[in-house]
N, C-alpha and C positions, 0 to 999 in steps of 0.2 A: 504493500500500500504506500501511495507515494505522503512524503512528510508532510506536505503542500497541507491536506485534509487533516491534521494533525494541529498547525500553525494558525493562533490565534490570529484575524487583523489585525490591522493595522490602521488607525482612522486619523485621517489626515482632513486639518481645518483649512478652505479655501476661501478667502476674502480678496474681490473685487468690487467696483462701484458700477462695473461696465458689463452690462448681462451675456454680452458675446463672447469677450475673454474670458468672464468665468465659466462660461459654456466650452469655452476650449483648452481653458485648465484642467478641467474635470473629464473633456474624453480621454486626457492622457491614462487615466485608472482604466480605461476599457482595454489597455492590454494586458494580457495575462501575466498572472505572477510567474516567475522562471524557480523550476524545479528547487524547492527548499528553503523557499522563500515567504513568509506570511502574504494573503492577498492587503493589500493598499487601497481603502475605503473611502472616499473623499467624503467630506462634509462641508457642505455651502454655509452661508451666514453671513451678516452683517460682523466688521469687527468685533463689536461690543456682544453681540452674541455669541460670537465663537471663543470669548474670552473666559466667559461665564460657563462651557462646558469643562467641566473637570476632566471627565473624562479622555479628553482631546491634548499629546504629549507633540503633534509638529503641525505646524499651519504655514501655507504657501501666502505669501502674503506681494501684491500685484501691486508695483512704486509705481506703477504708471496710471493707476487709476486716480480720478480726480481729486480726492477728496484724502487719499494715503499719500504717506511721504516722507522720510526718514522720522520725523516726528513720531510715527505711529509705531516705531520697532521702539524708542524710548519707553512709550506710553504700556508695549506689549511687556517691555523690559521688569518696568513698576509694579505692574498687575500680574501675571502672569511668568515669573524667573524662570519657571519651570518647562516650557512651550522653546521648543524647536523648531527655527525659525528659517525655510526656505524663501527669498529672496527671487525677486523678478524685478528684474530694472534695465535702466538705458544702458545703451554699451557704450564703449568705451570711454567709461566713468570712472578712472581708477580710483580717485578719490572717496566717491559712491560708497565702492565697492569695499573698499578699507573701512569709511564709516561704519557700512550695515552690519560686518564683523563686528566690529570693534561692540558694535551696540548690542549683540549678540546673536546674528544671524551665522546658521550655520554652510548656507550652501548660496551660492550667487549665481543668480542666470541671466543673460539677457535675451531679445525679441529674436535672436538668431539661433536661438537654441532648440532644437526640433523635438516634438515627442521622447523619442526614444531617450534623448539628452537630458530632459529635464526627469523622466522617469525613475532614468540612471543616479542624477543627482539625490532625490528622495530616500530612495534604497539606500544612498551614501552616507544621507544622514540618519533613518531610521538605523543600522547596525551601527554607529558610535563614532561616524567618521566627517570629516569638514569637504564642504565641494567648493574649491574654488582654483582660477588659475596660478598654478605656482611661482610664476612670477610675482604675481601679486601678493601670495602667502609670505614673498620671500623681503615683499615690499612691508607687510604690516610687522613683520619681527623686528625689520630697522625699526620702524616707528617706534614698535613700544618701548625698546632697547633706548630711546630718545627718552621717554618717560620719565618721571621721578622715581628713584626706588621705593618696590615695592616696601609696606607694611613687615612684608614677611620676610624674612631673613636668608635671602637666595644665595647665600655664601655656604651655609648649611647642606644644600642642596647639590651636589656635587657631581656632575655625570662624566664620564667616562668619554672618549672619542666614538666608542662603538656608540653608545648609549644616547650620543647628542645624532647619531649618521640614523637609527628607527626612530627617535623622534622626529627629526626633519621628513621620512618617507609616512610616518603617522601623520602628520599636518597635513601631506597630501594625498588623505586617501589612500593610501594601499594598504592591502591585504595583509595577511601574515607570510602568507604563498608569496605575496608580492615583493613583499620587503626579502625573503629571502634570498630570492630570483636578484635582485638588485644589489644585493650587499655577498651574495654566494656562497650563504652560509644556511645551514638546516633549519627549516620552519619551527622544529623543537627548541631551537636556540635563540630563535626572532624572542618565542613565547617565553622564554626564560627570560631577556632584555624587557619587553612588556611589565613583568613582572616586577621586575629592580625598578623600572621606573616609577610605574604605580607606590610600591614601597616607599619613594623616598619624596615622591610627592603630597602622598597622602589621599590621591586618587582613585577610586574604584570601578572606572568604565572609562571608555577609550575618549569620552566626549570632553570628561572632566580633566582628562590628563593634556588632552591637547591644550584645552583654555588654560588650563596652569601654566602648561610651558609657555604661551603668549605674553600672560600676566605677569609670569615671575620673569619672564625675558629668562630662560634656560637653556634659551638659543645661544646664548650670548658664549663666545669662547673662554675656559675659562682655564686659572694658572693652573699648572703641573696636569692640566686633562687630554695631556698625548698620548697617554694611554689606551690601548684599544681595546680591554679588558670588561 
């Protein structure tokens, strides 16, 4: 029996102003879930009503409708900390696209993004991962790295050369298969680094460890970490 039938939904909040886009937000759920995958429920609503369902853990939320607009991923930020924020906006906005991160949006698309692309993006965020281009991922580390330091004591926090090389392929979405494939080392080893990380961050899902290493700037190179241990 495949796991598919097994795998509870997944219900994802869709807010638009504009009854066509949100009409062509929502056929993207008409493709099928891929083998192992829970199926991707959409749920329409006014913002303020999609805010109010508990239930609801990721909402696609549309910058080009009239009445949204970085303002409202604040507003989602306030009410809602908890909501998983897919992003659709203008392109080539790098600034935008920094902001909606920064604000807590987990995946960025713009108007050039086809079906299958923005599909893909969702699924990236529903399993614990960030969508966005990695230039750009590689642009908002500078920034925070610009930041005041953090509250919290990132000297404490010490990663290793291996250890800062799966963070950086974590920021960009990859797999565990992926990350190994890239770095050439055994997927049990990836999961063992995952691990250490989580440990010394204090994080317990892949969502949480990524926005740490953002926040704390762990990106950052740091002394005696030539180590590839």
């Amino acid at each position: 029996m495949s796991s598919i039938g097994n795998a509870s939904p997944i219900r994802i909040g869709i807010t638009s102003d504009e009854p066509i886009r949100l009409a062509g937000m929502t056929s993207i759920f008409d493709l099928p879930a891929q083998e192992g995958r829970p199926q991707l429920v959409p749920v329409t609503g006014r913002l303020e009503e999609l805010l109010g369902r508990k239930q609801l853990g990721y909402l696609v939320v549309d910058l080009h409708s009239s009445s949204l607009g970085l303002e409202a991923l604040e507003t989602i930020r306030l009410n809602r900390p908890d909501l998983r924020l897919i992003v659709i906006g203008p392109e080539r906005n790098e600034d935008l696209v920094l902001d909606s991160i920064v604000a807590g949006a987990r995946a960025y698309l713009d108007l050039t993004a086809g079906p299958e692309t923005v599909r893909k993006a969702i699924e990236v965020v529903t399993e614990g991962s960030i969508w966005a281009p990695r230039k750009l991922l590689s642009k908002l580390i500078d920034r925070l790295l610009k930041l005041p330091e953090s509250r919290h004591a990132e000297d404490k926090t010490h990663l290793t050369t291996r250890e800062r090389q799966v963070l950086e392929l974590i920021l960009t979405a990859r797999s565990n298969r992926e990350i190994a494939g890239e770095l050439g080392i055994e997927e049990r080893t990836v999961k063992t680094y995952v691990g250490r990380l989580m440990r010394k961050t204090g994080a317990d899902n892949r969502i949480k460890l990524s926005m740490l290493a953002l926040n704390l700037s762990l990106m950052k190179k740091q002394p005696g970490g030539s180590d590839s241990n």
